[in-house]
C-alpha positions in Angstrom: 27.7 -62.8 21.0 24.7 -62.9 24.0 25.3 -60.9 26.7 23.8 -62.5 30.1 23.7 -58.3 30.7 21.9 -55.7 29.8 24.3 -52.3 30.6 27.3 -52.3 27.9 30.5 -52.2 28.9 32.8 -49.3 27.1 36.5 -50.0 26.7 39.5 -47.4 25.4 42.1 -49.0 23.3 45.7 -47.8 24.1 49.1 -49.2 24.2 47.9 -51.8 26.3 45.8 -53.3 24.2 46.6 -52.5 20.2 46.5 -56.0 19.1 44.4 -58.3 17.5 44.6 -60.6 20.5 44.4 -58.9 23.4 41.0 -56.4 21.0 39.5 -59.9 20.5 39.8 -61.5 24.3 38.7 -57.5 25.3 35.7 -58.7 23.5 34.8 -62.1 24.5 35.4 -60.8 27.7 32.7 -58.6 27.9 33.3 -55.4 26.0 30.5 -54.1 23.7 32.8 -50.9 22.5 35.7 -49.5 22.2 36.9 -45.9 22.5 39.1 -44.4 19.9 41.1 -41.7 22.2 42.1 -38.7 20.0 43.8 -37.5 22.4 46.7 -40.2 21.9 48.2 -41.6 18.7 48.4 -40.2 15.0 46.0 -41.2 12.7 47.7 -44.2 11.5 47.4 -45.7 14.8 43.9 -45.0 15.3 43.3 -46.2 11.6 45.3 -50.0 12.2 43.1 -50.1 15.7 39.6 -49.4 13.2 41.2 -52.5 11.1 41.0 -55.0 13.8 37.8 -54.0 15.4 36.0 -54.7 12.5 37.9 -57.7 12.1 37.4 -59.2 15.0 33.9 -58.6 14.3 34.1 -60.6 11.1 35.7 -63.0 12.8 33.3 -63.5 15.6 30.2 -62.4 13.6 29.2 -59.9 16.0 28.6 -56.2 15.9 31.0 -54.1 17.8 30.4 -50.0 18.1 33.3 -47.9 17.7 33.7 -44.5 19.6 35.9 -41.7 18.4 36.4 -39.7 21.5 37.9 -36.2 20.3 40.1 -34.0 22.2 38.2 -31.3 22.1 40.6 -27.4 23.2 43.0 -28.1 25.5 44.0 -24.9 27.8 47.4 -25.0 29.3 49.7 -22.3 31.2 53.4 -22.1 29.4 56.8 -23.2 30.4 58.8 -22.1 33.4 62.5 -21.4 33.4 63.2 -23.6 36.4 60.3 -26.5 35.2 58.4 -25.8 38.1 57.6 -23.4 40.8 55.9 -23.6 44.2 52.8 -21.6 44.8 51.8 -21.1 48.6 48.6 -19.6 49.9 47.9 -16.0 49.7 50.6 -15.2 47.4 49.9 -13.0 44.3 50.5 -15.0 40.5 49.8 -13.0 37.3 48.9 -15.1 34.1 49.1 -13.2 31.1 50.0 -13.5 27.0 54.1 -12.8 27.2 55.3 -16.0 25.9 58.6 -15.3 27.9 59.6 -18.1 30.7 57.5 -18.5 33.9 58.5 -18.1 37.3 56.9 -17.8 40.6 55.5 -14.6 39.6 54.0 -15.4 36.6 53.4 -17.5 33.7 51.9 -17.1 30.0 48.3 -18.4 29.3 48.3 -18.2 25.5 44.8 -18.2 25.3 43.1 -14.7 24.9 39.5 -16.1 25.4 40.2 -16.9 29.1 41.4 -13.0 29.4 38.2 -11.7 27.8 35.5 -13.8 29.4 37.1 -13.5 32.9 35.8 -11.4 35.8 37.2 -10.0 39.2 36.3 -13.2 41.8 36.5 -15.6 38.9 38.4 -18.9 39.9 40.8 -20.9 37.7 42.2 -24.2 38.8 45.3 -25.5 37.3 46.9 -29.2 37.3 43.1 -31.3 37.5 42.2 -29.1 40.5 45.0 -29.0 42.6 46.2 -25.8 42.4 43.0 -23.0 42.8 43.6 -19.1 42.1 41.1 -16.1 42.3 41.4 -13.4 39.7 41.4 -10.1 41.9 42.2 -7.7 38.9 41.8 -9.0 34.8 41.9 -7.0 31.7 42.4 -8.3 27.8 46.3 -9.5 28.2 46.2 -10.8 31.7 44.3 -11.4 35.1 45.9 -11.1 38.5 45.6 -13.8 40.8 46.2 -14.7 44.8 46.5 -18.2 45.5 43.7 -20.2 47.4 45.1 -23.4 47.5 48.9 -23.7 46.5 50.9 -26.3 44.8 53.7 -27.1 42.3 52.9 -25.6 39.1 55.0 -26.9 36.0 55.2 -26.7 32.5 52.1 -26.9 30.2 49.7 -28.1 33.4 46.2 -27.5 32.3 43.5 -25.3 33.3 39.8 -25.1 34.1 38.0 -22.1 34.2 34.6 -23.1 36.0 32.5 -20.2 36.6 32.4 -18.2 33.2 31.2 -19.8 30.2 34.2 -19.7 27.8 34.1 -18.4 23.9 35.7 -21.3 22.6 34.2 -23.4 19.7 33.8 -27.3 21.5 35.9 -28.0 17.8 39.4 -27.0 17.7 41.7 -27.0 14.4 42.8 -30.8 15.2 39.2 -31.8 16.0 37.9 -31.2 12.7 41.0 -32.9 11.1 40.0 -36.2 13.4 36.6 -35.7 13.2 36.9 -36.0 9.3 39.3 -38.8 9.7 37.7 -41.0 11.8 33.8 -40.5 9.9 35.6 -41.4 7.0 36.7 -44.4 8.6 33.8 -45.3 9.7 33.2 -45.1 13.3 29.4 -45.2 14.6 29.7 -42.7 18.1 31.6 -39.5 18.1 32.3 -38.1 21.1 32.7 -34.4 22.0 34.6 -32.8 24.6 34.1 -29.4 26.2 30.1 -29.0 25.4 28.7 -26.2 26.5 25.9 -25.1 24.5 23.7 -26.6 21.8 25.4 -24.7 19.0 28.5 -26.9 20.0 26.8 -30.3 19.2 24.9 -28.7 15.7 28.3 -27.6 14.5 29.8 -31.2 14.8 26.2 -32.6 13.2 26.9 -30.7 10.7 30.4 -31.5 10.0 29.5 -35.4 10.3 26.9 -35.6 7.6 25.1 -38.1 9.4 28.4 -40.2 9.4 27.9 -41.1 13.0 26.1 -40.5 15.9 26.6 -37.4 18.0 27.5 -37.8 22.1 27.9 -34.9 24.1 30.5 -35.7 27.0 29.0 -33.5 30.1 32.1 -31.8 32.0 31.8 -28.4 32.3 28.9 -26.2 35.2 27.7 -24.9 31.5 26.9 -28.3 29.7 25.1 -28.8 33.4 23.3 -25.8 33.3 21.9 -26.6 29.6 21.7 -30.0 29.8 18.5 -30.3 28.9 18.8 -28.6 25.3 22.5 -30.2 24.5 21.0 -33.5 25.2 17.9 -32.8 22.7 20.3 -32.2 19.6 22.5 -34.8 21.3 22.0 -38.6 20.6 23.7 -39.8 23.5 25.6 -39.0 26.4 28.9 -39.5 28.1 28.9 -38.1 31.9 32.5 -37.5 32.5 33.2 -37.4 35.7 36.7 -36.2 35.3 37.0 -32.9 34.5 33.2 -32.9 35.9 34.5 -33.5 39.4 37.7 -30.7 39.0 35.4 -27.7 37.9 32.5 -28.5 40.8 33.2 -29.3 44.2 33.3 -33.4 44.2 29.9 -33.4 45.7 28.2 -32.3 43.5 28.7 -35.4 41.0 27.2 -37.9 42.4 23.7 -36.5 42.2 24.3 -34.8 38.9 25.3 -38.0 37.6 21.9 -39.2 39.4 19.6 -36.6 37.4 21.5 -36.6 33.7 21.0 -40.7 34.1 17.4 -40.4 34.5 16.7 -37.5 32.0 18.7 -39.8 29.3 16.6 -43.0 30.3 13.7 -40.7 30.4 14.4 -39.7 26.4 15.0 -43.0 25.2 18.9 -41.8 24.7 22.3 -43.9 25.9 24.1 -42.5 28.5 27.4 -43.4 29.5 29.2 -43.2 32.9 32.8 -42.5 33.1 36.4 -41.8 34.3 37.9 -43.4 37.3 35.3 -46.3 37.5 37.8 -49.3 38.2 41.2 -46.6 38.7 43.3 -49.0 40.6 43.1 -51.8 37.9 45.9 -49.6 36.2 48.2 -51.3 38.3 46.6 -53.9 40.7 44.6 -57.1 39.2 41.7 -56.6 41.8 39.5 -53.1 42.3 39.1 -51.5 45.5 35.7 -52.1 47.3 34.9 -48.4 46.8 35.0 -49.0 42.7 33.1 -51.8 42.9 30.2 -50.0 44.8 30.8 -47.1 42.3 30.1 -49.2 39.4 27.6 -50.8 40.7 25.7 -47.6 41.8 25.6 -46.4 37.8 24.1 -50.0 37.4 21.5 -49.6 39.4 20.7 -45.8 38.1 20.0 -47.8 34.7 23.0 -46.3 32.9 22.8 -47.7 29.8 27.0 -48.0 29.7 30.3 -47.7 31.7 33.5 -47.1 30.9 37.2 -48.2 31.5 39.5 -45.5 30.3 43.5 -45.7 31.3 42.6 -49.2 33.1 42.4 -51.0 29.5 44.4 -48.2 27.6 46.9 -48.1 29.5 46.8 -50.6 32.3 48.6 -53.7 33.5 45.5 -55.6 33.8 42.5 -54.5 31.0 40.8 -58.2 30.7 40.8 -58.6 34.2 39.0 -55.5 33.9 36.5 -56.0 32.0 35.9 -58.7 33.3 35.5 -57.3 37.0 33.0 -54.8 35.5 31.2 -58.0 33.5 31.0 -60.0 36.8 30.0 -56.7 38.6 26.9 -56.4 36.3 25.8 -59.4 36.2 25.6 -59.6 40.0 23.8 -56.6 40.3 21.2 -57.4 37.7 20.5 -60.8 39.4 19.9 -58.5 42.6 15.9 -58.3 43.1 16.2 -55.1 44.3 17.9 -53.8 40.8 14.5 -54.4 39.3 12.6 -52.6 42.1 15.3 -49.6 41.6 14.5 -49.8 37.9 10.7 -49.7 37.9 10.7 -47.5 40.3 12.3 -45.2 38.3 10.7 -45.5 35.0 9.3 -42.6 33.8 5.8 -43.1 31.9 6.3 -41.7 28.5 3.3 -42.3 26.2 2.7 -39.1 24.0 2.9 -40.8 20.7 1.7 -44.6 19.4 5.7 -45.5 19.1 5.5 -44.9 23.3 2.1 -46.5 23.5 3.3 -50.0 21.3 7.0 -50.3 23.2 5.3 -49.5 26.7 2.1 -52.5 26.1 5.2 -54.7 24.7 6.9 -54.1 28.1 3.9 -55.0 30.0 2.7 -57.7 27.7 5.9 -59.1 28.4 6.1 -59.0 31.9 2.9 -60.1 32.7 2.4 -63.1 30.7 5.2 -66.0 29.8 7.2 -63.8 27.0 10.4 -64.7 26.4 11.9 -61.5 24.6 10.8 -58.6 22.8 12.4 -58.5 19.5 12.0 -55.0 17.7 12.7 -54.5 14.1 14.4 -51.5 13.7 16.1 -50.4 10.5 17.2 -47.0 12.0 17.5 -47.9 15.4 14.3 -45.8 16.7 12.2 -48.6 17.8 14.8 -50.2 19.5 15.6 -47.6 21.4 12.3 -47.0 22.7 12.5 -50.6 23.9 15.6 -50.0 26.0 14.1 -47.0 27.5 11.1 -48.8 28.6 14.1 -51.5 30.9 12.0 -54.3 30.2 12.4 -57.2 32.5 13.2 -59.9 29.8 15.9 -59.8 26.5 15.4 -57.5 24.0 16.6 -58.4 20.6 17.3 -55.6 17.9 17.1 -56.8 13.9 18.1 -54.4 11.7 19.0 -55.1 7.8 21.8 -52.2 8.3 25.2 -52.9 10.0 25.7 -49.5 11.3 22.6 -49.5 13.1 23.5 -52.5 14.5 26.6 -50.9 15.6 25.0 -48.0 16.8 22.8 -50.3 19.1 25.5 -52.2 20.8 26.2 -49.0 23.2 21.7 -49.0 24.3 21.4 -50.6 27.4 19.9 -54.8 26.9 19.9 -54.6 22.7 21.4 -57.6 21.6 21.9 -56.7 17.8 21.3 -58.7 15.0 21.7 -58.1 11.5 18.9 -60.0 9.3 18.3 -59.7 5.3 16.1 -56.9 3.7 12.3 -57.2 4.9 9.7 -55.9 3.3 6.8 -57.3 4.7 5.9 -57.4 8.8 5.7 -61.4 8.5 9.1 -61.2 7.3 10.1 -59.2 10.3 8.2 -61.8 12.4 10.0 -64.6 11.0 13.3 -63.3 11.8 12.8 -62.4 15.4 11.5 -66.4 15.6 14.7 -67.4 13.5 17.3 -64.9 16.2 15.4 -66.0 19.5 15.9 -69.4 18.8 19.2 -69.3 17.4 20.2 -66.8 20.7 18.6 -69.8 23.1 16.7 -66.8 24.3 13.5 -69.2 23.7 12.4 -73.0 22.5 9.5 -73.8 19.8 7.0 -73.8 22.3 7.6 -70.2 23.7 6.4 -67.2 22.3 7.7 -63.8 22.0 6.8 -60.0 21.3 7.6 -58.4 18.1 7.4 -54.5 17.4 8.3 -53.0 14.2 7.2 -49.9 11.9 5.5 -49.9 9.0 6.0 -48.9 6.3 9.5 -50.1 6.9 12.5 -48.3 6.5 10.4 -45.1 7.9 12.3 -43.8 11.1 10.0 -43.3 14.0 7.0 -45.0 12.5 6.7 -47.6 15.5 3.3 -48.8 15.2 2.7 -52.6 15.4 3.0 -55.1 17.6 2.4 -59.0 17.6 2.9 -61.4 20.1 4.2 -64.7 18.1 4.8 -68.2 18.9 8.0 -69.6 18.1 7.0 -72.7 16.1 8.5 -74.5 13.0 5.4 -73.9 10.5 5.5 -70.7 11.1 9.1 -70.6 9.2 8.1 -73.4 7.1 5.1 -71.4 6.0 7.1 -68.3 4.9 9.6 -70.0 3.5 7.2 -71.6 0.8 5.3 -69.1 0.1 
């Protein structure tokens, strides 16, 4: 299914949308994946959801990626004896491990790794941000707080704990149980919550066998602080501006989201931005003018994806929008100025002959009549260096394997195509011919650029590139040979 597009648009499944009809219109009406929220429903659920994403792809014979999002720990005060309690400014609150009944005094936070990471002037901030407490006293069973900012504090609210790095695993007990689940089932992205450190993404790597593909959701000041080595054991990246925008004053995101964009497109990696992007589509059919711009900003950074989260899950309107983000994309990518913003910020990355061959195919193509750059890429490596290069005209991924095909459908301008087993380049070159034309990308007397490595089915061997005319005795000739 061509994409007049070239960011991907990410949609969560929910109880708004767990049919085959409303998964298959989500589809035609521009989403490229669809986010499996652990979070929310058992594993049977998510498993009938699986069921008729792949068939809808059958039925519309086009690859569709699947992301498992996992829930990652969840850290949450106790239950009060009246519900609730009101917290005003400048009173004293103790949290602490008695799992007796809260009440304006107190409350149990059953989690001892809060207790022993936490420091006098440490700040934790309960219900999404809107309560905010300093710890003026803390030992191992509790930490005394006065309230900054008070509130209404009710049963099982959660909490963030922004300026200490926590000694939580990023995997809890129910994320391993999903994460085994849904690799079993076959989904291409996992996503993981609550990264802070490397170590976080290597233990999930190893527990997925090379199942699926590893993205690190950025939410936490630590995952910010060490972005740079989660996202080189990462493979992609979600930036969630959620829990992002609770643990660092709202400020701050916009040009974090700014810099992890650019370091992603600058390693040839997807990046995703998320959380809040089209909010009021939950309940009104048309965004506010404020989400529209917000969209369109992560456009124009060059983010390779955006998301809709509770506004297709959940919502009263998820193909209107998708369909608002679809239109919303493809206006900004007909804007000249996208392109300027684009080039401008391409980084020139040429330390190896893969950068070398994707960068000339780039500048082969833009400087002569190409019509696409088709890159034959069994593992998904070539293609990939494509995308990060944000050529100016279609790029068109064959791969022999479904799941890299899959895997693709989340990189910003792939349109993926799954082809027969090649052994030969010629072979390769004949099928790009065969999927530009069949695509309308291109007519028999256009030519295009194909890349591919060889020896195939070698990952990161990109070195060859041919620029090929699109004419019939060029598939008549390999067909009878």
């Amino acid at each position: 299914m061509k994409r007049h597009r070239n960011v991907k648009i990410v949609a969560t499944l929910g109880p708004a949308s767990n049919d085959y009809d409303m998964i298959r219109a989500l589809h035609e009406a521009g989403a490229d994946v669809f986010r499996l929220n652990m979070s929310h429903g058992d594993h049977e659920e998510i498993r009938a959801r699986h069921a008729i994403i792949r068939q809808v792809e059958k039925d519309l014979d086009s690859p569709i990626a699947i992301l498992a999002d996992l829930q990652g720990p969840k850290l949450r005060v106790g239950v009060f004896a009246n519900g609730e309690e009101e917290l005003v400014p400048g009173a004293s609150f103790r949290l602490d491990l008695d799992k007796a009944e809260g009440d304006v005094n107190r409350v149990c936070l059953p989690h001892k790794e809060i207790f022993d990471a936490l420091e006098p002037g440490a700040h934790l901030l309960v219900n999404d941000g809107k309560i905010k407490l300093r710890v003026k006293d803390c030992g191992a069973t509790f930490a005394d707080c006065e309230v900054i900012v008070g509130g209404t504090i009710s049963n099982r609210k959660g909490v963030n704990v922004p300026d200490v790095v926590l000694p939580l695993a990023a995997l809890s007990d129910k994320d391993r149980k999903d994460l085994e689940f849904v690799c079993e089932l076959g989904v291409d992205w996992l996503a993981l919550s609550f990264v802070q450190r490397p170590a976080d993404v290597d233990e999930a790597r190893d527990l997925c066998k090379g199942r699926a593909a590893i993205l690190s959701k950025i939410e936490k000041p630590a995952a910010v602080k060490n972005f740079d080595d989660i996202l080189a054991v990462s493979d992609g990246i979600m930036v969630a501006r959620g829990d992002l925008g609770v643990e660092l004053p709202v400020q701050n995101v916009p040009p974090i989201q700014k810099r992890l964009v650019r370091k992603c497109r600058a390693a040839g990696k997807p990046v995703i931005v998320a959380t809040q992007m089209l909010e009021s589509m939950i309940d009104s059919p048309m965004p506010t003018r404020a989400e529209v711009s917000d969209v369109a900003t992560a456009i124009y950074e060059g983010a390779d994806a955006i998301m809709l989260s509770a506004e297709s899950a959940a919502g009263s309107y998820p193909i209107e929008a998708v369909t608002t983000m679809s239109n919303v994309a493809n206006e900004v990518e007909s804007d000249p100025t996208y392109t300027e913003i684009i080039e401008a910020s391409r980084r020139a990355v040429r330390t190896t002959v893969a950068d070398g061959i994707v960068s000339a195919a780039r500048e082969i193509a833009e400087t002569t009549d190409i019509k696409a750059i088709c890159c034959f890429s069994q593992s998904g490596t070539t293609a990939l260096l494509v995308a990060r290069e944000r050529p100016r005209v279609p790029i068109i991924a064959l791969t022999s394997y479904i799941h890299t095909a899959r895997r693709l459908c989340l990189s910003w301008g792939t349109n993926c195509v799954v082809v027969g087993e090649v052994s030969r380049f010629k072979d390769a070159v004949v099928a790009a011919v065969r999927a530009t034309l069949a695509q309308g990308l291109a007519t028999k007397e256009d030519m295009i650029v194909v890349t591919a490595g060889v020896p195939f089915n070698t990952p990161g061997t990109t070195n060859i590139l041919r620029v090929a005319p699109c004419e019939e005795k060029l598939i008549f000739a390999s067909e009878t040979e």
